[in-house]
C-alpha positions in Angstrom: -37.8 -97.9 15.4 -39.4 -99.8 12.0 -43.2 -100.4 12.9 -45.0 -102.8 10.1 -47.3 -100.2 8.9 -44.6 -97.7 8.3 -42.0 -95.8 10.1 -41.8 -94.2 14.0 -39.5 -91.8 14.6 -40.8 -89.8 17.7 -43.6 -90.2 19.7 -45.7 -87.5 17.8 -44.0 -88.2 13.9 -45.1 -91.8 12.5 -44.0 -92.5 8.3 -46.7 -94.7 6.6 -45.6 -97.4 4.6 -47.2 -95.8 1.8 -44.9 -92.8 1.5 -41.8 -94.8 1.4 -40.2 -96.1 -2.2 -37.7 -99.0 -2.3 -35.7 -99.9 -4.7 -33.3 -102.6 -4.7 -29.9 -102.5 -6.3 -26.5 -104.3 -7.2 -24.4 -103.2 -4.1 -20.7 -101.9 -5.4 -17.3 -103.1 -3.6 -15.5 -106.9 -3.1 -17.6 -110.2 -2.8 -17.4 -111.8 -6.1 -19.9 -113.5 -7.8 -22.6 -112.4 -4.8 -21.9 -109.1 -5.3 -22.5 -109.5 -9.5 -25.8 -111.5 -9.4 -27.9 -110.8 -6.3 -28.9 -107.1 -5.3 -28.7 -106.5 -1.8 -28.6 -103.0 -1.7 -31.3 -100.7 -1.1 -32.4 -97.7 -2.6 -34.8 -95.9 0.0 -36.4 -92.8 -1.8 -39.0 -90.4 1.1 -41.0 -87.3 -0.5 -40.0 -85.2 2.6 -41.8 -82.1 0.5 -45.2 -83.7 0.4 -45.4 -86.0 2.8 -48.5 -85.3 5.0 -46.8 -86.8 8.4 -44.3 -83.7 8.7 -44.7 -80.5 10.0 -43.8 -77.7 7.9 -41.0 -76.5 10.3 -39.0 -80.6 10.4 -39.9 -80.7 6.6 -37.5 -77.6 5.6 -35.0 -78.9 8.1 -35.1 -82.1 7.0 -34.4 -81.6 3.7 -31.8 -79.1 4.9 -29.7 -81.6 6.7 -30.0 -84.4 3.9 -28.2 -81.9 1.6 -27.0 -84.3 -1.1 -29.2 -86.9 -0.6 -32.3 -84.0 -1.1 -33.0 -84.0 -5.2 -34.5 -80.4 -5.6 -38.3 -82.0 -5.6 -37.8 -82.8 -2.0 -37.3 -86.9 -2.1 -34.9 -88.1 0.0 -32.9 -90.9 -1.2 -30.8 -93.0 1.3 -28.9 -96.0 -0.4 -27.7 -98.7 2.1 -25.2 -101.4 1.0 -22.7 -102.1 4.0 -24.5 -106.1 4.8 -24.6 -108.7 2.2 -28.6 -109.2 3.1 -31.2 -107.1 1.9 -33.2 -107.4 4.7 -30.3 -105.7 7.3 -29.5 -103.4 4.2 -33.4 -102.0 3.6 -33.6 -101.7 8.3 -30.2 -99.9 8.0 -31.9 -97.5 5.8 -34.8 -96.8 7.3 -32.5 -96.5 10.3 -30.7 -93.6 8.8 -33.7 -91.6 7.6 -35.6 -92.1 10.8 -32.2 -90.9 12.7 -32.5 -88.0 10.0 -35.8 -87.0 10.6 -35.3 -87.6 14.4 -32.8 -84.7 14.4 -34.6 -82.7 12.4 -37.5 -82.5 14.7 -35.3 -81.6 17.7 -36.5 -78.1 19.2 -34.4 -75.3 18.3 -31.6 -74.2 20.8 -32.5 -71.0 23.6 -31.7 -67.5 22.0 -28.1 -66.5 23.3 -28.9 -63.9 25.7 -26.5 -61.2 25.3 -24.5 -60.0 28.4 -22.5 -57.3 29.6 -19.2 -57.4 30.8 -18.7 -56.3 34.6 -17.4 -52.5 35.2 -14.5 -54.8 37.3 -13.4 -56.4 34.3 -13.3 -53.4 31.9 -11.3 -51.2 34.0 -8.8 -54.3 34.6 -8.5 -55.0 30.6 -8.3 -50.6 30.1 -5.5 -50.8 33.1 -3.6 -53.6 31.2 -3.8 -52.0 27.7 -2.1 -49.1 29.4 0.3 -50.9 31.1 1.0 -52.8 27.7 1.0 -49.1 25.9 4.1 -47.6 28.3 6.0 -51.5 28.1 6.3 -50.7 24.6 6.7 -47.0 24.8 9.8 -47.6 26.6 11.2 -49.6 23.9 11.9 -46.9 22.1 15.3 -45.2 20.9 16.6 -43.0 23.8 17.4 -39.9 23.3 20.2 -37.8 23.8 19.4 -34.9 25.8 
C-alpha cells in the first residue's frame, strides 16, 4: 500500500507525499526509560478538505467516517503508537488512513427496491388475526343466560 512518492489506496486514488504531515511523538503506556526518551509514535495529520487527489464525493465521506479524528478544517489526524519503532509506527499509520480512505471510496450500496407482499400472504396474516380475534373473544366472562 505505501508507494515512495506518496500513498496508493485504489487503483484510481494515489496521496502525494506532499500532502501528508508527520509528526513524531513520546508514545504513552509501559516501557520505561524507552518510552521517556525516544519518540516512537507517530502523529499522521491529511487535509482530506483540500487535498487535490480526492473526489468531492470520498472527501465528505471520508471525513465522515474519521469522525473524531476529523478537526472541523478537514485534517485528519491518525496517531500510531502500538510498536516500539517509528518506522512500523509511521507504516501502521499510513495503513489506517489508506484503509480509511479505501472505504470511503467504496461505491454506494443498490437502492432497496420496495416490494409488495403476495395477495397469498395477506389473506393468510387477515385469516390469522381473525382466528387470534375469536381465541381471545372466547376468553371472556360467560354469561348467564
Amino acid at each position: 500500500m505505501t508507494v515512495r512518492d506518496g500513498l496508493s489506496i485504489v487503483p484510481n486514488i494515489e496521496i502525494a507525499e506532499s500532502e501528508l504531515e508527520e509528526q513524531f511523538i513520546r508514545s504513552s503506556g509501559p516501557g520505561g526509560q524507552n518510552v521517556n526518551k525516544v519518540a516512537t509514535a507517530v502523529q499522521l495529520r491529511f487535509d482530506a478538505a483540500n487535498s487535490p487527489s480526492l473526489s468531492e464525493r470520498v472527501r465528505e465521506r471520508t471525513i465522515k467516517l474519521a469522525g473524531q479524528r476529523a478537526t472541523k478544517d478537514g485534517v485528519i489526524v491518525i496517531e500510531a503508537g502500538r510498536f516500539r519503532t517509528q518506522e512500523q509506527n509511521r507504516d501502521d499509520a499510513r495503513e489506517r488512513l489508506a484503509e480509511l480512505i479505501a472505504k470511503a471510496a467504496e461505491p454506494p450500496p443498490k437502492p432497496r427496491r420496495k416490494t409488495k407482499p403476495t395477495k397469498g400472504s395477506v389473506e393468510r396474516r387477515l385469516k390469522a388475526k381473525s382466528g387470534r380475534a375469536t381465541i381471545k373473544k372466547n376468553r371472556g366472562k360467560v354469561g348467564f343466560d
